[in-house]
PyMOL Python script that loads the backbone (N, CA, C, O; Angstrom):
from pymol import cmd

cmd.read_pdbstr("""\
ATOM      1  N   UNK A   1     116.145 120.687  76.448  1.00  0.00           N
ATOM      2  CA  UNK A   1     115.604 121.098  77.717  1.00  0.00           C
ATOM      3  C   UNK A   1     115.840 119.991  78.748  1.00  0.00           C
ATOM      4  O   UNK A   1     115.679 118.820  78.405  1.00  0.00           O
ATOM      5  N   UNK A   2     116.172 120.271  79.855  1.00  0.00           N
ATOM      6  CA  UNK A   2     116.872 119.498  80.797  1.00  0.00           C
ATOM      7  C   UNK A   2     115.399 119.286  81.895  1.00  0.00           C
ATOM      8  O   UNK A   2     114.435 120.050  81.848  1.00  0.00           O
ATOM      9  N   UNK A   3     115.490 118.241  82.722  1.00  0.00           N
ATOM     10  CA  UNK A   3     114.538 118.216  84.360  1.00  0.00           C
ATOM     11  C   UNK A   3     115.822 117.429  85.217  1.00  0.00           C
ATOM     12  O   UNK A   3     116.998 117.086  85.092  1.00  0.00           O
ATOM     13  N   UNK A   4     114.369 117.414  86.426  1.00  0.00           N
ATOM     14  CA  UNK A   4     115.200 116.989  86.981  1.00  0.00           C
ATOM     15  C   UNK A   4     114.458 115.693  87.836  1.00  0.00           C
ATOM     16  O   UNK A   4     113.319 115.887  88.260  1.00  0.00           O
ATOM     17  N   UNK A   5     115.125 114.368  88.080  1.00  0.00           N
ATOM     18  CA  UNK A   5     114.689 113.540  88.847  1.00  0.00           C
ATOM     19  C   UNK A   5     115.244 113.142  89.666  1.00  0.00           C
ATOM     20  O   UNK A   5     116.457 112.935  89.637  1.00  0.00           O
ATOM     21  N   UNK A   6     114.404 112.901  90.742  1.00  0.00           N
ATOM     22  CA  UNK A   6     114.607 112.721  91.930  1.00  0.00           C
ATOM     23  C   UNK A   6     115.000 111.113  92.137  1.00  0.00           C
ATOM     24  O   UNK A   6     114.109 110.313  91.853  1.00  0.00           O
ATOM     25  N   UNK A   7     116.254 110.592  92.607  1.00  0.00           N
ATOM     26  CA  UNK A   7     116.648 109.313  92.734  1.00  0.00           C
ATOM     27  C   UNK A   7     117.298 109.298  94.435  1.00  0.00           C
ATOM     28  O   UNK A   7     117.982 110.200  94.917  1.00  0.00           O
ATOM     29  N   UNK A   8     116.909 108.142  95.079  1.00  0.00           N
ATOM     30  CA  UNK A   8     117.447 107.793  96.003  1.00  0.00           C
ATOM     31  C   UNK A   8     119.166 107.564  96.051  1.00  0.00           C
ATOM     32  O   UNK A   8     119.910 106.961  95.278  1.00  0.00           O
ATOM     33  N   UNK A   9     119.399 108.219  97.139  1.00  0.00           N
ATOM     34  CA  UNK A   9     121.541 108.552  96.908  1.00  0.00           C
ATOM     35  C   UNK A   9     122.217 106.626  96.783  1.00  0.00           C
ATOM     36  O   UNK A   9     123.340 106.344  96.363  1.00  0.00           O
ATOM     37  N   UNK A  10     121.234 105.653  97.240  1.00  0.00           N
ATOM     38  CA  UNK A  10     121.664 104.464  97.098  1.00  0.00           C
ATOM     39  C   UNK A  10     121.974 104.217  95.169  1.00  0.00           C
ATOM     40  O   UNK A  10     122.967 103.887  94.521  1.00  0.00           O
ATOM     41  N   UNK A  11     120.722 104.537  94.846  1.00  0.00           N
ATOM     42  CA  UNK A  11     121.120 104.587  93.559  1.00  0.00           C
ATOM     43  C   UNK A  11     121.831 105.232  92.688  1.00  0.00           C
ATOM     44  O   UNK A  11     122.376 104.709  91.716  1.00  0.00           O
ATOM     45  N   UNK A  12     121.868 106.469  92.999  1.00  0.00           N
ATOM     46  CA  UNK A  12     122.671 107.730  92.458  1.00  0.00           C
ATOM     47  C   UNK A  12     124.541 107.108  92.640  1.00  0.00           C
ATOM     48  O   UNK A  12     125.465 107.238  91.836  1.00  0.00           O
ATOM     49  N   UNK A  13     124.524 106.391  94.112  1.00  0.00           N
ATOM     50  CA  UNK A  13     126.071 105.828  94.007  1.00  0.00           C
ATOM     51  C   UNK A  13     126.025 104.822  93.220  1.00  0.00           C
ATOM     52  O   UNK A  13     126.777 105.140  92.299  1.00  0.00           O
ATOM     53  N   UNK A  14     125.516 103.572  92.960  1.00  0.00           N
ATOM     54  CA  UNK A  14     124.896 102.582  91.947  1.00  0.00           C
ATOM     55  C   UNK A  14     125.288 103.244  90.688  1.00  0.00           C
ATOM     56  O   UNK A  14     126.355 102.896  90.184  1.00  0.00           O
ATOM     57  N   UNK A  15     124.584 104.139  90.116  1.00  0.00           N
ATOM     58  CA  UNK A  15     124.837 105.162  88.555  1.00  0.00           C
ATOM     59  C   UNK A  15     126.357 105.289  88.702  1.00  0.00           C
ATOM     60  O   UNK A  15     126.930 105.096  87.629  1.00  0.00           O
ATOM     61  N   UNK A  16     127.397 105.634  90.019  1.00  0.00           N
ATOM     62  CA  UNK A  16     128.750 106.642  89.544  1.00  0.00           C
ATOM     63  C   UNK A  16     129.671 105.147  89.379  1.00  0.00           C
ATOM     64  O   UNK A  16     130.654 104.972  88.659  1.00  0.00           O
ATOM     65  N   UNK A  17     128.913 104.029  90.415  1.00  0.00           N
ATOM     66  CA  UNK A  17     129.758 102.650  89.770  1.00  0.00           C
ATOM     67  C   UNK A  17     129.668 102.163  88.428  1.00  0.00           C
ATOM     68  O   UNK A  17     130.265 101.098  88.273  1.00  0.00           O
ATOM     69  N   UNK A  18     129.092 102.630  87.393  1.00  0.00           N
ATOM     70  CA  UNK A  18     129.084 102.332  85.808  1.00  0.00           C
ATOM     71  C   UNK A  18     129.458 102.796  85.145  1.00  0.00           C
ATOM     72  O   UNK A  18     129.955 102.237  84.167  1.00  0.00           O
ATOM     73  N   UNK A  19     129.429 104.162  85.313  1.00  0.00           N
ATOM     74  CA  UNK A  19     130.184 105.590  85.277  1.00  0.00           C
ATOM     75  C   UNK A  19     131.472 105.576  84.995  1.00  0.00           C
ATOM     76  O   UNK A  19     132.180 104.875  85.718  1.00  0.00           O
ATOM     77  N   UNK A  20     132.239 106.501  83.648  1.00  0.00           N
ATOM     78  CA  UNK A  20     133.710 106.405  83.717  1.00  0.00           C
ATOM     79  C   UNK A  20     134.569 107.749  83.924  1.00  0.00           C
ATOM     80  O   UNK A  20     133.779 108.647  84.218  1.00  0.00           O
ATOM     81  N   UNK A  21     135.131 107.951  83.905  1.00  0.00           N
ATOM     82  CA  UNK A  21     136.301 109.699  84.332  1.00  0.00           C
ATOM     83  C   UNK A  21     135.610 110.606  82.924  1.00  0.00           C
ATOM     84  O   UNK A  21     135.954 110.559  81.743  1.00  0.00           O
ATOM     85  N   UNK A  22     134.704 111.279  83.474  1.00  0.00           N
ATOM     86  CA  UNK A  22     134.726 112.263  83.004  1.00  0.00           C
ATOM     87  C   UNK A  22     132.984 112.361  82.702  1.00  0.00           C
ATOM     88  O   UNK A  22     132.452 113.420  82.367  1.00  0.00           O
ATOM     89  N   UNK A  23     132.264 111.129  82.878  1.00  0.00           N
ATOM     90  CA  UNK A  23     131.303 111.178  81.811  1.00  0.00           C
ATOM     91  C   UNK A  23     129.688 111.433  83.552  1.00  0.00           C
ATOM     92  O   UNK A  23     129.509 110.941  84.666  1.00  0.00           O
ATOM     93  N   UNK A  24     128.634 113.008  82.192  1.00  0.00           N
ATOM     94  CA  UNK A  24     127.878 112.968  83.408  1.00  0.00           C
ATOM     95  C   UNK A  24     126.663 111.792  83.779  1.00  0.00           C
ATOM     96  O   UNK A  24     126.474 110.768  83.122  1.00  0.00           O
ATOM     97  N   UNK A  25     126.173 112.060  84.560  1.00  0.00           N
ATOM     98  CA  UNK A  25     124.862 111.138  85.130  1.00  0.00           C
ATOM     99  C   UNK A  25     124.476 110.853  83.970  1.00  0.00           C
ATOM    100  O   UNK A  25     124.671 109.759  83.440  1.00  0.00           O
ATOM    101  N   UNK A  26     123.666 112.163  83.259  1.00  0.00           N
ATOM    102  CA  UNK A  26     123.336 111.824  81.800  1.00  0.00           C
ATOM    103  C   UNK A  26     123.976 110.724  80.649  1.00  0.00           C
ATOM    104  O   UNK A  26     123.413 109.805  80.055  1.00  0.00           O
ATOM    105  N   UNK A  27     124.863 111.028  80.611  1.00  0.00           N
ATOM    106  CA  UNK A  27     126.014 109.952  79.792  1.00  0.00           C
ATOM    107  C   UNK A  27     125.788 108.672  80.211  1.00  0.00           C
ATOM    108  O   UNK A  27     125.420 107.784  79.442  1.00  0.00           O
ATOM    109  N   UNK A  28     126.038 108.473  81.705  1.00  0.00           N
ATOM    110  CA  UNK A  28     125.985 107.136  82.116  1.00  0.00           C
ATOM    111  C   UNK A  28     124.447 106.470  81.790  1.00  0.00           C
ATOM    112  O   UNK A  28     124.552 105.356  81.278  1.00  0.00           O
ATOM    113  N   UNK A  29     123.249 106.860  81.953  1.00  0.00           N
ATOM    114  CA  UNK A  29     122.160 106.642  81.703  1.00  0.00           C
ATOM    115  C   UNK A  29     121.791 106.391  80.463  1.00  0.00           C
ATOM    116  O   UNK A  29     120.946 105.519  80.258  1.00  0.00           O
ATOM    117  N   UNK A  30     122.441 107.214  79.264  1.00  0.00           N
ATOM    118  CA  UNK A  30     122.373 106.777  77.745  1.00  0.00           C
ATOM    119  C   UNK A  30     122.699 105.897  77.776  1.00  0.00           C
ATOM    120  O   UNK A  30     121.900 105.012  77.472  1.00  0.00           O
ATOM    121  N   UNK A  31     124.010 105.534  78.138  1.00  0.00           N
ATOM    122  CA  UNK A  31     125.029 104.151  77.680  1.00  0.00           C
ATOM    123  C   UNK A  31     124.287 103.099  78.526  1.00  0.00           C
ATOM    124  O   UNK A  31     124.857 102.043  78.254  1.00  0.00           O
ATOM    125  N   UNK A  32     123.254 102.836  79.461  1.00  0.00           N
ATOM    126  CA  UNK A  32     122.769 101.950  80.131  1.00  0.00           C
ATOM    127  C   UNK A  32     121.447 101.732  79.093  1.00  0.00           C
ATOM    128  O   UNK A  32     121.034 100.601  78.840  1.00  0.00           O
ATOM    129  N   UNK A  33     120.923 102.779  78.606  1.00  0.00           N
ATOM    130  CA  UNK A  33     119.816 102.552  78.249  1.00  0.00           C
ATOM    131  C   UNK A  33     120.419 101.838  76.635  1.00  0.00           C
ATOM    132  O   UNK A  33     119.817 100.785  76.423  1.00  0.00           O
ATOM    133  N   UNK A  34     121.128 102.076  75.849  1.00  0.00           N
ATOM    134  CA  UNK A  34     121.548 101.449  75.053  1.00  0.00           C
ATOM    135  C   UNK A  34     121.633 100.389  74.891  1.00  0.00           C
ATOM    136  O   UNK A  34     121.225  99.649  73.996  1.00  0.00           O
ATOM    137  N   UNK A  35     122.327 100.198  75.998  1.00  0.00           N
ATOM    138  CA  UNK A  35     123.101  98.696  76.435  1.00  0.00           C
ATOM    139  C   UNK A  35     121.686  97.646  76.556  1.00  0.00           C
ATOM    140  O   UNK A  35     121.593  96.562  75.979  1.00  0.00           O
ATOM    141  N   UNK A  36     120.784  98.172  77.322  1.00  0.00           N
ATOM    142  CA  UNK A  36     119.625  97.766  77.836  1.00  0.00           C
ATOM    143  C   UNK A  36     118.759  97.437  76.331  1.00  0.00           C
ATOM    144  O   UNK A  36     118.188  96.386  76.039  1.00  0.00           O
ATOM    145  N   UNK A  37     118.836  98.314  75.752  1.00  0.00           N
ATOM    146  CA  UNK A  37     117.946  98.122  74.005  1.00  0.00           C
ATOM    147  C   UNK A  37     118.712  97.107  73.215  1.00  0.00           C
ATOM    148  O   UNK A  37     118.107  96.340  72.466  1.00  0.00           O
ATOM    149  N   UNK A  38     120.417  97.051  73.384  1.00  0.00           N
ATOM    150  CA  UNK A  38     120.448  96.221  72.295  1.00  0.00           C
ATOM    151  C   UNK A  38     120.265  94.511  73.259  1.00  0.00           C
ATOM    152  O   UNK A  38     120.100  93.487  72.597  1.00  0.00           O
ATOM    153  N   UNK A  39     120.317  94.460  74.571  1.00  0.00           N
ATOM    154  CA  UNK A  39     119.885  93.470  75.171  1.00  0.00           C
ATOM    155  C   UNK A  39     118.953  92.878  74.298  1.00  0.00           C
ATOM    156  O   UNK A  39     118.959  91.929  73.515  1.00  0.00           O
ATOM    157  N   UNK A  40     118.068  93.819  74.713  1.00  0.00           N
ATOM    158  CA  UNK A  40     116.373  93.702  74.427  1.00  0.00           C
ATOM    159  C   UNK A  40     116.350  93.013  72.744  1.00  0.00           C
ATOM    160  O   UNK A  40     115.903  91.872  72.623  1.00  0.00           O
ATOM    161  N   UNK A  41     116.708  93.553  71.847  1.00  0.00           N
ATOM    162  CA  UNK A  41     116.595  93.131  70.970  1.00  0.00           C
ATOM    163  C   UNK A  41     117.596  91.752  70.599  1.00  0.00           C
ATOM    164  O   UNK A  41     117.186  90.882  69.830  1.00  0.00           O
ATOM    165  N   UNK A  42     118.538  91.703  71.050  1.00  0.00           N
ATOM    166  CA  UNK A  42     119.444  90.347  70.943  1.00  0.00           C
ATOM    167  C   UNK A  42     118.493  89.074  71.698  1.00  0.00           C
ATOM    168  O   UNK A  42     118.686  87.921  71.311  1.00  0.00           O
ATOM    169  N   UNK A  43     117.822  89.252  72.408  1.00  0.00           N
ATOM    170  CA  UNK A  43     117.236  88.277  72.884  1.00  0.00           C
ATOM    171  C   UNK A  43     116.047  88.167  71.913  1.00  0.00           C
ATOM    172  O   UNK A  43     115.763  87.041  71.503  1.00  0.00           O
ATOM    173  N   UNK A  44     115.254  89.327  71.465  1.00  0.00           N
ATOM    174  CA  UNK A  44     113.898  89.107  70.601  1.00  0.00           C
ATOM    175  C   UNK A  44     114.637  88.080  69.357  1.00  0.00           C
ATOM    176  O   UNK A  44     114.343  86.895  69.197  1.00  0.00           O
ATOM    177  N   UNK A  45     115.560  88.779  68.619  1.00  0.00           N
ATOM    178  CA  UNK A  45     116.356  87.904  67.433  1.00  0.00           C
ATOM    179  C   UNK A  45     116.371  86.469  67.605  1.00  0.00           C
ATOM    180  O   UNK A  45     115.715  85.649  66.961  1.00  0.00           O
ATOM    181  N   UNK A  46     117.683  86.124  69.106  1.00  0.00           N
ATOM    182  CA  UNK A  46     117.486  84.869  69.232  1.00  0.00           C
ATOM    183  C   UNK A  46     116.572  84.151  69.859  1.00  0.00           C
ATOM    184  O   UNK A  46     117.149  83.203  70.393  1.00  0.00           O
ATOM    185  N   UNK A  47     115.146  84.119  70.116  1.00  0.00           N
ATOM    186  CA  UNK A  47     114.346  83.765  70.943  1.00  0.00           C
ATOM    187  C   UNK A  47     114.006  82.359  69.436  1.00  0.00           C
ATOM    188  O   UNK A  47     113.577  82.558  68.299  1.00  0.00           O
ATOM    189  N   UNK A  48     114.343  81.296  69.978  1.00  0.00           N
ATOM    190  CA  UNK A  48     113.700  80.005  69.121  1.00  0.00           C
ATOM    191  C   UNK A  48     112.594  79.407  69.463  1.00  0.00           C
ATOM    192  O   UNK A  48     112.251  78.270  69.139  1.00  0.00           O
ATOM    193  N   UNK A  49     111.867  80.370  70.299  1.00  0.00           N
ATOM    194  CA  UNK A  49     110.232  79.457  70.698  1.00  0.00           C
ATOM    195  C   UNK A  49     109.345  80.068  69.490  1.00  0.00           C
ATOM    196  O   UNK A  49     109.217  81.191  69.003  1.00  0.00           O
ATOM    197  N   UNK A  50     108.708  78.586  69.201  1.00  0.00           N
ATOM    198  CA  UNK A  50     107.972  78.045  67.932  1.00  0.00           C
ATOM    199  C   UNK A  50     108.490  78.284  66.763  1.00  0.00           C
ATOM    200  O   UNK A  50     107.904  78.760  65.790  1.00  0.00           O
ATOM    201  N   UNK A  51     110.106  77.807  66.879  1.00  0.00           N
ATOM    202  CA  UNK A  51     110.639  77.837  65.618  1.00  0.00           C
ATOM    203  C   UNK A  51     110.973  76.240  65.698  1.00  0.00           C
ATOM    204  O   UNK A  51     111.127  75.455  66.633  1.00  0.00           O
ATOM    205  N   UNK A  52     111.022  76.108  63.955  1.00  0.00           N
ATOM    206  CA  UNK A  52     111.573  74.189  63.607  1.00  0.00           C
ATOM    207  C   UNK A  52     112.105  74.323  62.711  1.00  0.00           C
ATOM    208  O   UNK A  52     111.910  74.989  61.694  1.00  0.00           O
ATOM    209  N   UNK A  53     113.495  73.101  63.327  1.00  0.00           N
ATOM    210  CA  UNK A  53     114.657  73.076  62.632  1.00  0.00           C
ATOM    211  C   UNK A  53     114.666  73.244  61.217  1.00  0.00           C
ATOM    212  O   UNK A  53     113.525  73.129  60.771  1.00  0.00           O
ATOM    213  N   UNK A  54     115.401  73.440  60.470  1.00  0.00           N
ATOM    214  CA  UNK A  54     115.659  73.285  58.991  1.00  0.00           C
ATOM    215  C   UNK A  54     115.127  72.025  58.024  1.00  0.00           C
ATOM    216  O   UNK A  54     114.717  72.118  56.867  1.00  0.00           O
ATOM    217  N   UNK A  55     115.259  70.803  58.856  1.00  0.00           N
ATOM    218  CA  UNK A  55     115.266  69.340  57.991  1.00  0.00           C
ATOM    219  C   UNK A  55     113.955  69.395  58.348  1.00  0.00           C
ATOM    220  O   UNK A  55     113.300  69.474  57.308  1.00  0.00           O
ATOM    221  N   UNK A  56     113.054  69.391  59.566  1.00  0.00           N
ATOM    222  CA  UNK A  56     111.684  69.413  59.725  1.00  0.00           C
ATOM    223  C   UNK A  56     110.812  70.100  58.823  1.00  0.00           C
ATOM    224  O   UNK A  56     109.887  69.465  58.318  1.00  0.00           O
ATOM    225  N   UNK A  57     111.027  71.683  58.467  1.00  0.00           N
ATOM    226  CA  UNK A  57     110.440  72.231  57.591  1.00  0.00           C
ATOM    227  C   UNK A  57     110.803  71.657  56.521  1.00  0.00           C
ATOM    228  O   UNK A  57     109.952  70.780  56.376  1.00  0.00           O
ATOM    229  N   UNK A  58     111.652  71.574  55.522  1.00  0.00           N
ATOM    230  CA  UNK A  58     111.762  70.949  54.834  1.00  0.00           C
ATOM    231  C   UNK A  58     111.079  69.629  54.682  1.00  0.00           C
ATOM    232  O   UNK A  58     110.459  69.460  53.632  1.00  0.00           O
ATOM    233  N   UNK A  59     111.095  68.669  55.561  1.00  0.00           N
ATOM    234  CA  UNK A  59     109.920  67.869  55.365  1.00  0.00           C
ATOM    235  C   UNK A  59     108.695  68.071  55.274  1.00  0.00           C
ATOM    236  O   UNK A  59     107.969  67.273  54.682  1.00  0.00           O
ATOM    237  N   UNK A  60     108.238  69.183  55.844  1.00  0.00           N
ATOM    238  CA  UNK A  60     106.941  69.279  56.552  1.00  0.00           C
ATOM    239  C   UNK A  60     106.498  69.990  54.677  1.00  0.00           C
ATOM    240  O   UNK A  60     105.426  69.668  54.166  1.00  0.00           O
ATOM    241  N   UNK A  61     107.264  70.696  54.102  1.00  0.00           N
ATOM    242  CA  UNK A  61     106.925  71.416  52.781  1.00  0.00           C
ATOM    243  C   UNK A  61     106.887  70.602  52.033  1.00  0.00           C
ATOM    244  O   UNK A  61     105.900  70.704  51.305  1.00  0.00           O
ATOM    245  N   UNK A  62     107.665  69.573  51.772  1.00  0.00           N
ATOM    246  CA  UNK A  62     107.741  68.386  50.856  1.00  0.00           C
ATOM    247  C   UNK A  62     106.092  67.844  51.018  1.00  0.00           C
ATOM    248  O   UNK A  62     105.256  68.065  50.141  1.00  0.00           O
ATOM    249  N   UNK A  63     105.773  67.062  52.357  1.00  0.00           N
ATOM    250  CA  UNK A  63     104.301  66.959  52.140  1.00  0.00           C
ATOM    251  C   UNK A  63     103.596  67.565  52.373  1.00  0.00           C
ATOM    252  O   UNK A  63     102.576  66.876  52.411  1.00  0.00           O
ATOM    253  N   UNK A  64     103.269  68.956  52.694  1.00  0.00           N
ATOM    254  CA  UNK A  64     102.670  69.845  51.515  1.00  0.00           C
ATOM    255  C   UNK A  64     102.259  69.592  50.647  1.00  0.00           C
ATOM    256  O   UNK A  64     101.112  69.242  50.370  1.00  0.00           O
ATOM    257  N   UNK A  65     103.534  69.786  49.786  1.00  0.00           N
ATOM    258  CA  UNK A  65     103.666  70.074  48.178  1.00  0.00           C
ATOM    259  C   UNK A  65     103.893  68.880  47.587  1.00  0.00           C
ATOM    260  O   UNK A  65     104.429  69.006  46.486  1.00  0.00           O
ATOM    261  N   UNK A  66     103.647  67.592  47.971  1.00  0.00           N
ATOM    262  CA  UNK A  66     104.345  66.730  47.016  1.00  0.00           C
ATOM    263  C   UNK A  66     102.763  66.684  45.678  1.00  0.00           C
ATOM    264  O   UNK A  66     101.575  66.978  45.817  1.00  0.00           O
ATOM    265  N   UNK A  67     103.247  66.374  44.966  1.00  0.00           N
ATOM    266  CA  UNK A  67     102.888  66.316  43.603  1.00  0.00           C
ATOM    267  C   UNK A  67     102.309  64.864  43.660  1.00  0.00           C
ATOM    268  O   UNK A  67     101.846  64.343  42.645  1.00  0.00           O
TER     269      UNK A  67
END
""", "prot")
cmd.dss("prot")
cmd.show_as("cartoon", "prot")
cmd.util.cbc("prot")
cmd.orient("prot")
């Protein structure tokens, strides 16, 4: 089932610049929103805040655990 939304023609020309031969509004909007998700998640993956390096943990487990 289809609607319909209402977009300002500034943007609507904006949408046909991303846009390739042949493909509709719809199309172009999937492939943005895609594009937009795997963004989204490539940044969650690499996000290194409150992560520590390899040799740190490793130390930090050693005293821990030392025996």
């Amino acid at each position: 089932m289809n609607t319909t939304i209402s977009i300002p023609k500034t943007l609507r020309e904006s949408l046909k610049e991303y846009g390739m031969k042949g493909e509709t509004y719809s199309d172009i909007i999937y492939r943005l929103v895609q594009s937009a998700k795997e963004t989204q998640l490539q940044r969650i993956l690499m996000d290194d805040t409150n992560t520590v390096d390899v040799k740190k943990a490793l130390h930090n487990a050693k005293k821990k655990w030392q025996k």
